[in-house]
N, C-alpha and C positions, 0 to 999 in steps of 0.2 A: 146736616147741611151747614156749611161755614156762612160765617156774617159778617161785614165789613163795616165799621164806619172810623170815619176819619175827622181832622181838627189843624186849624193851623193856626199861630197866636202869634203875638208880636207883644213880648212883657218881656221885663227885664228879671225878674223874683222867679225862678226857676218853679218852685214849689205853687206861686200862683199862675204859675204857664200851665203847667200840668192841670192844675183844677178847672183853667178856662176850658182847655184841650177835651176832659172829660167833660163836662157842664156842655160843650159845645156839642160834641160826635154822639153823649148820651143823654138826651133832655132830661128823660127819664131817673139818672142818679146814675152811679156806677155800677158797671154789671156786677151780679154775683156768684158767674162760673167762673171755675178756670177758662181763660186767653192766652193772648199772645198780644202785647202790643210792642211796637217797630217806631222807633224818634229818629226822626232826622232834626236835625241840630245845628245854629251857626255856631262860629267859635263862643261868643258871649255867654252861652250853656256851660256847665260841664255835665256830660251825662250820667256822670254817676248821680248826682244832685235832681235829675230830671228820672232816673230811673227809682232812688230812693222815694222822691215825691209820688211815683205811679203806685208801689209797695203800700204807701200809706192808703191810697186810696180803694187800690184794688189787690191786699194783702196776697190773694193766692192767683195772681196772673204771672208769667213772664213776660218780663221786661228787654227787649235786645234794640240797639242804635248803632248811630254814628255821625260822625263830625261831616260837615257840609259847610260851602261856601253860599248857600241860599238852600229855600224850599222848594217846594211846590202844594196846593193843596184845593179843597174845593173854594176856600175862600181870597185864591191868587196866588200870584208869585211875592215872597217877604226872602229879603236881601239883607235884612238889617244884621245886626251881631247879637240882636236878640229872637231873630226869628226861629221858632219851631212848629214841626209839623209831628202828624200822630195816626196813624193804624192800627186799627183793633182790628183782632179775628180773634170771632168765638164759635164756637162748636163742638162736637161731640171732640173728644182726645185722640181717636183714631183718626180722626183727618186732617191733623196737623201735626209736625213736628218740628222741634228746631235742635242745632248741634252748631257748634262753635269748638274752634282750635286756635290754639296761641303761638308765639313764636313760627309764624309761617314767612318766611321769606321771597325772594327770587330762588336762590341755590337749593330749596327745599319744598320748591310751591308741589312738585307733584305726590311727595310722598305725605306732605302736610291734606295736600288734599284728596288724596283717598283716606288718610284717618278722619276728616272731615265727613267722608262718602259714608263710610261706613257706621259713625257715632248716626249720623242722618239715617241712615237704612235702618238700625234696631228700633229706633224710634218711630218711621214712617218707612213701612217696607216698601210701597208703591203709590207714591207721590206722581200725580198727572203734571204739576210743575213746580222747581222750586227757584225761590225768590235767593240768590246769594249775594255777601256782599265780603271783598276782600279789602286789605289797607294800600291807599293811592300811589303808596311809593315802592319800590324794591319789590316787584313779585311778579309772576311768571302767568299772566289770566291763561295763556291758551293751556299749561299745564295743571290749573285748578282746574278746568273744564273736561280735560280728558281724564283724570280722576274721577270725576262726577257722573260723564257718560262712561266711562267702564264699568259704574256700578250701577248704573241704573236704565242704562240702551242709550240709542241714538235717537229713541224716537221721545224722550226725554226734554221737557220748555224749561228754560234755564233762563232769569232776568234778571236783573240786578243793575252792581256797579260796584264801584268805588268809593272807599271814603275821600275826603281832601281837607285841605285849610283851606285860606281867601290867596290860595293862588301863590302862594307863595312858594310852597314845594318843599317845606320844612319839617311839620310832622301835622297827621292826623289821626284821628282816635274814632276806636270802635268801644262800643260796649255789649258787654255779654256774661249771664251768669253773673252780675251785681260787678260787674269790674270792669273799670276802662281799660284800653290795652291801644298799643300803634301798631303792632303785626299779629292781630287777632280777625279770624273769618270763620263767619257764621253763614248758614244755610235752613233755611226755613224749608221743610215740606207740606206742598197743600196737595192733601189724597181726597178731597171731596168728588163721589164721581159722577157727579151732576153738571161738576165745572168742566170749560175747556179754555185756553188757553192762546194769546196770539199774541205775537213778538214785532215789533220792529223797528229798523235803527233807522237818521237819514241824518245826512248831514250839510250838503250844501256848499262846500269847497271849491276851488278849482285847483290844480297845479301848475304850475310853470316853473320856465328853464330845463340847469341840464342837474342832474339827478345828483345826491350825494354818494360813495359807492363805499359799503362795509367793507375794509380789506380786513379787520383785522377783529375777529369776535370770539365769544366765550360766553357758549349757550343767551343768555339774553342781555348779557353784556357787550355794546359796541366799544371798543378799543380805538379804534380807528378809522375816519373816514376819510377815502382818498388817501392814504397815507401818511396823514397826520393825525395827531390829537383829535379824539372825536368832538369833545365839547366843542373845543379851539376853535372847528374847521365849521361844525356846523352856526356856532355865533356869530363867527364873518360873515357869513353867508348871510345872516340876517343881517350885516352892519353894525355889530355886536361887540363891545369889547371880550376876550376871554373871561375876564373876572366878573359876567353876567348872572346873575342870581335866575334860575330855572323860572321865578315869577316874573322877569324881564323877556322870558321868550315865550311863554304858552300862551298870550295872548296872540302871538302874530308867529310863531314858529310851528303851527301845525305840519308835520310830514306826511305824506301821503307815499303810500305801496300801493303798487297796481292789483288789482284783481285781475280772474281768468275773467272769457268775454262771459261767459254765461251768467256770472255774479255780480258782473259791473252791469248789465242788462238789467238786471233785478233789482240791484241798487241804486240805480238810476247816478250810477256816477262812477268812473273807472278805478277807483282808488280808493281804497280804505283810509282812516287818517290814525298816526300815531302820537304820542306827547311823550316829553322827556319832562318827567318830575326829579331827579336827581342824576349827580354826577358826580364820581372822586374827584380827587384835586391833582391827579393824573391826566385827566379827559377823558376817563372814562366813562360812557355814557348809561344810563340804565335804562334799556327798552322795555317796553310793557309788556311784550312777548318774546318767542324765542327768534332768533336771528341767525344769518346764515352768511357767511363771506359768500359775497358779491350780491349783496339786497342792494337794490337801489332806492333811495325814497326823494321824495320832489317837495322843496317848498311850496307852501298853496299861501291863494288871498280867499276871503270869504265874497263869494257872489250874495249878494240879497234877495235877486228874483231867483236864482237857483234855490234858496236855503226856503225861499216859502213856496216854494212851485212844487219841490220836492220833499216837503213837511205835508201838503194836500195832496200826493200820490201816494204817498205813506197810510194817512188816514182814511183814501180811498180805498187801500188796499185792506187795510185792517176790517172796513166795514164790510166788503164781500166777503172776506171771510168770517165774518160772525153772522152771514146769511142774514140780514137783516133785525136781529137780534140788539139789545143795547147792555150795554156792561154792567155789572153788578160791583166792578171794583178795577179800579184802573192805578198802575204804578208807573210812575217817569223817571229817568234818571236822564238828565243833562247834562253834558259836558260843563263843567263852571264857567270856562271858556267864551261858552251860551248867555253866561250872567251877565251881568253889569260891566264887564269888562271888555263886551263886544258889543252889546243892544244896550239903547237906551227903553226907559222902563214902557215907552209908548209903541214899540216892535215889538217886546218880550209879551206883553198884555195881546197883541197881535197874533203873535202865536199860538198863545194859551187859547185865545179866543177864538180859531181855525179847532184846534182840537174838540174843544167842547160844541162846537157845532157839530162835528160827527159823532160826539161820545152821550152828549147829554141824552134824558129818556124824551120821549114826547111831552110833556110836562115844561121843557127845559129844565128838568134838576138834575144838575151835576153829581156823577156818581161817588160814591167813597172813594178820593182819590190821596195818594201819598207821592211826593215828587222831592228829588234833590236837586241839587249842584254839584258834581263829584268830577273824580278824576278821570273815571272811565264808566263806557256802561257796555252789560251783554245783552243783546239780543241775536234772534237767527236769523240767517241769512243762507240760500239756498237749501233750508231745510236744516241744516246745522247749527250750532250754537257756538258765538261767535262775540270776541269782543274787539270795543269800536273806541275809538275816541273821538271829542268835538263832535259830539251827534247828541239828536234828542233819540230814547230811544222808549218806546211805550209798553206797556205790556197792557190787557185786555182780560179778563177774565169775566164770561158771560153760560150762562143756560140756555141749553138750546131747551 
């Protein structure tokens, strides 16, 4: 049976991050099985340095992270450039595994990600859900994800996200196997069969106006919108010089693609949202997934009563499905978007504080929990596994 505990710190000295982190998640001293522990990290870290510090403490654990524009954890949201967060899972060796790949791009994400599938499969043949996490810029989410369910079913809980910087769009880093890397993804499997498993995105947008239209694309590269330069056209559109740096538009350029009715129904909102983290100096746009001439997508504003109305349908919905049950271990990935650069700290507290009303035990004690600020996040939607952007997106893991 796997065991979760967590840590979130606010220090500047990496190596006494890590020791608050453990002294925090293990009153007790540090464990002395093999683990798995999982950092999320602001830029102010480097993780190699936060991952060496873990080595010291707990010589024969693995250590896997990534760069983040904020945390998440049981003890709040830490925004700072020193904040970091922390996940331990221990247990027996058969109910976990982890696999990472380097050099994964957009032009490469499906074949990167079935060698990813497969390094996962020898390790964890049958994993009830795995936690993945890919780099925020240049890759192809919906073609890591069908690498993953071709190797493991559809009926397969798949959550995660993205790494990021503070929004800037320039580079972020993962770590894995003792080494940072900026197109490196890694894939955690947890085979405990005691667990089960619940996903979900929301996010809280609206769209308006008239739509921007791909005329001109190359698999998840947009070329062109409307017949111009894609960056170009979409920067005007926001009132935008061309020569806009990608962290001048994610704050307020979220896109939105419609759903079919049966998903928007579910979703509690018609449109899925996308982010543009880079661009050639062409205008060429790099989508998060793959694209098709004549995708339409729609600038949106963020609604407030929509974004919390639709955050407690969310949590509604997670707790009928854990049949009254409370979690044993909870993951968040945020949009950064979600950070400090949309909420101020007394909404963001607001948030956290809706969730943990549904999530905490009867006790009120917040469960082992690990959260970022990233680029993107997966969870499912109509039963599929699906990535989102600008959304909080939760994962659940509880016994029935």
């Amino acid at each position: 049976m796997l065991r979760f505990n967590s840590a979130s710190v606010r220090v500047v000295n990496s190596d006494r991050a890590m020791a608050e982190c453990v002294e925090i998640a293990f009153p007790d001293g540090a464990p002395k099985e093999p683990g798995l522990f999982i950092i999320n990290s602001a830029l102010g870290h480097k993780l190699d340095k936060l991952g060496n510090a873990l080595k010291k403490l707990a010589p024969q654990a693995v250590t896997i992270g990534c760069s983040a524009s904020g945390v998440i954890g049981r003890e709040g949201v830490g925004e700072s450039m020193s904040d970091v967060a922390m996940m331990a899972i221990s247990g027996p060796p058969n109910e976990w595994g982890v696999a990472g790949v380097r050099d994964i791009f957009g032009h490469n994400a499906y074949e990167k990600g079935l060698e990813l599938a497969q390094a996962l499969k020898a390790k964890t043949p049958a994993p009830k859900a795995i936690y993945l996490l890919c780099p925020g810029i240049d890759i192809a989410n919906d073609l890591v994800l069908k690498a993953l369910i071709e190797t493991f079913g559809e009926e397969i809980n798949i959550f995660g996200g993205t790494s990021s910087d503070n929004m800037r769009g320039l580079v972020n880093y993962q770590y894995y196997d003792g080494q940072m890397g900026e197109h490196t993804a890694w894939a955690v499997g947890l085979a405990d069969p005691t667990l089960k498993a619940v996903t979900r995105a929301t996010h809280g947008f609206t769209a308006y106006g008239q739509p921007l239209t791909a005329t001109k694309v190359d698999r998840h590269l947009i070329q062109e919108f409307d017949g111009n330069p894609a960056w170009a056209e979409y920067a005007s559109r926001l009132s935008l010089p061309p020569t806009s740096l990608c962290g001048d538009t994610i704050p307020v350029g979220a896109l939105a693609e419609k759903l079919p009715e049966d998903l928007a129904a579910e979703y509690g909102n018609p449109h899925i949202l996308r982010v543009v983290t880079k661009y050639d100096p062409d205008g060429t746009i790099y989508y998060p997934v793959l694209a098709k001439k004549g995708l339409e997508v729609w600038l949106t504003s963020r609604d407030e009563d929509l974004i919390f109305s639709e955050q407690r349908r969310s949590l509604e919905w997670i707790s009928a499905k854990m049949n009254g049950q409370k979690p044993v271990a909870v993951f968040q990935t945020d949009c950064l978007a979600r950070g400090r650069f949309l909420f101020n700290k007394v909404v963001k507290d607001e948030l956290i504080a809706m969730a943990r009303s549904f999530l905490n035990d009867e006790a009120n004690q917040t469960p082992p929990w690990l959260g970022m600020y990233g680029f993107g996040e997966y969870a499912q939607l109509g039963g599929r596994n699906v990535y989102h952007n600008y959304s909080t997106a939760l994962l659940t893991l509880y016994r029935e």
